[in-house]
N, C-alpha and C positions, 0 to 999 in steps of 0.2 A: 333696435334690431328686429328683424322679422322675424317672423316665428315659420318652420316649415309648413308647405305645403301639406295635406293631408295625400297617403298612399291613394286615398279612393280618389279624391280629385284626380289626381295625376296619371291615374290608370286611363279615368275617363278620358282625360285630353289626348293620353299616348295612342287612344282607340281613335280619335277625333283627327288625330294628327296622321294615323297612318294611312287614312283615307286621303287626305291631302299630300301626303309623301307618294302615295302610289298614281294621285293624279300626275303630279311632277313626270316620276317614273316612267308613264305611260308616255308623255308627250317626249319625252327621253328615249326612249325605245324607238317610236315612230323617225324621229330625226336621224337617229341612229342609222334604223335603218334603211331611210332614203338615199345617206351618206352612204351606206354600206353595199347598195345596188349602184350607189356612182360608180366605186372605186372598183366594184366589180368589170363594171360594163366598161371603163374607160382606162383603169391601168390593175390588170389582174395581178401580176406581180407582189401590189401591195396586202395583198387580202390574206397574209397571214398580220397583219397590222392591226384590223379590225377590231379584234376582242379588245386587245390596248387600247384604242381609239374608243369603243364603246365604254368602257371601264372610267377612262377621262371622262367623257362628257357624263355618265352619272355620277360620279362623284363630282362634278365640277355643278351639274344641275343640284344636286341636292343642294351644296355648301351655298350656290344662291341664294336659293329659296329660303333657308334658313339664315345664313346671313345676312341678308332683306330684311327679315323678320325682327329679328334680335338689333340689328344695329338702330333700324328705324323707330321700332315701336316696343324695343327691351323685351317684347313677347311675340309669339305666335298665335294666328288664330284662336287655336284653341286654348292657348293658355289664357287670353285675354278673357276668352266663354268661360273658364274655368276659375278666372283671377288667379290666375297664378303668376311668378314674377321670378326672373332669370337675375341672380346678382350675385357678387362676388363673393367672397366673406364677409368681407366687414359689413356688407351690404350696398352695397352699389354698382351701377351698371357694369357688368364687366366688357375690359377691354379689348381690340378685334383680337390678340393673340390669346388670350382665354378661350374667347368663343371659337376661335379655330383650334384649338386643344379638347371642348370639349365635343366640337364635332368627329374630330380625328378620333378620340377614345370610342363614342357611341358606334362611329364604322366599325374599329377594330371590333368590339363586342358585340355587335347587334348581327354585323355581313363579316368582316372577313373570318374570323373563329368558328362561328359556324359552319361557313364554306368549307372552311379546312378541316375543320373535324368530318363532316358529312365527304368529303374528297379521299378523308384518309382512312375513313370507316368502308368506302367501296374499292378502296385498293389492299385493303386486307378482307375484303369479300364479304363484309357482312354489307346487306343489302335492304332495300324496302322499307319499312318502317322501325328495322332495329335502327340503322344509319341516318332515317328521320328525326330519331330519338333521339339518338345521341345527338346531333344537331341543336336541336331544341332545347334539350338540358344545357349548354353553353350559352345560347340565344338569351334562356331565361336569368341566365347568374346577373346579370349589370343592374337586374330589376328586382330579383330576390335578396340582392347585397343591401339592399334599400331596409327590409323587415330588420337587418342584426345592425344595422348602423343608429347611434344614438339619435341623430335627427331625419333618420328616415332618406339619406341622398341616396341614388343611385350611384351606382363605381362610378361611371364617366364623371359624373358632378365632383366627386369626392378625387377624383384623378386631377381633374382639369380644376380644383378650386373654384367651383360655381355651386350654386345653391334652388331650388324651386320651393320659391319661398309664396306663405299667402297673404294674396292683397286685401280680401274681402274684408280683414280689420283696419284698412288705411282710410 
């Protein structure tokens, strides 16, 4: 059996990894909104569709990239930089519906909780950087649940029965 990842490794890669999620992101956005000036310029009607259609193709971009990652090579870039190693419980690769459970959980936690806290902090008026705040205190729980769990998972991991475990002793 493996033994966990260390928090510092894993912080590092999460830093590694979200320069890489925002490149995705970025080329995300661009497409978006080339799509977004078609549908404009040639059937205006659909342009309350947009945000939907944006919202698809980044969630649909990210799960690529990541499912790319994970199916092909059990890691991602940086967890490879990092040694670190994506496995089930028992220890072994986990299978695509894991890995699609454990990305479905890190959304909910990472993007849509926050959205909605930070959405529901400005329609009760609090504004600026209290409703930043608050945001961010949600954003952070998936990765602070990591310090009080026995082997250091984050929620998603521990939601979706996946582990970040280290290779540098294999």
């Amino acid at each position: 059996m493996y033994q966990p990842a260390t928090l510092k490794r894993r912080f590092a890669a999460l830093l590694y990894e979200s320069l890489l999620v925002g490149a995705v992101t970025t080329l995300t956005a661009i497409v978006s909104g080339i799509i977004n000036t078609l549908i404009a310029n040639t059937m205006p009607a659909l342009m309350s569709l947009t945000p939907v259609l944006f919202t698809v193709l980044m969630l649909s971009a990210w799960w690529a990239y990541f499912r790319l990652n994970w199916v092909r090579e059990g890691q991602t870039l940086p967890m490879r930089i990092w040694k670190i190693g994506l496995t089930d419980l028992s220890g072994s690769r986990p299978v695509a519906k894991r890995l699609l459970m454990r990305f479905i959980w890190a959304c909910v936690f990472l993007v849509f909780i926050p959205l909605l806290v930070y959405q529901g902090a400005q329609s009760m008026n609090i504004h600026g950087k209290t409703a930043a705040g608050l945001a961010i205190l949600w954003w952070i729980l998936p990765w602070g649940f990591a310090v009080l769990h026995p082997r250091k998972q984050f929620l998603y991991d521990v939601l979706a029965g996946t582990e970040l475990v280290d290779l540098k002793e294999k």
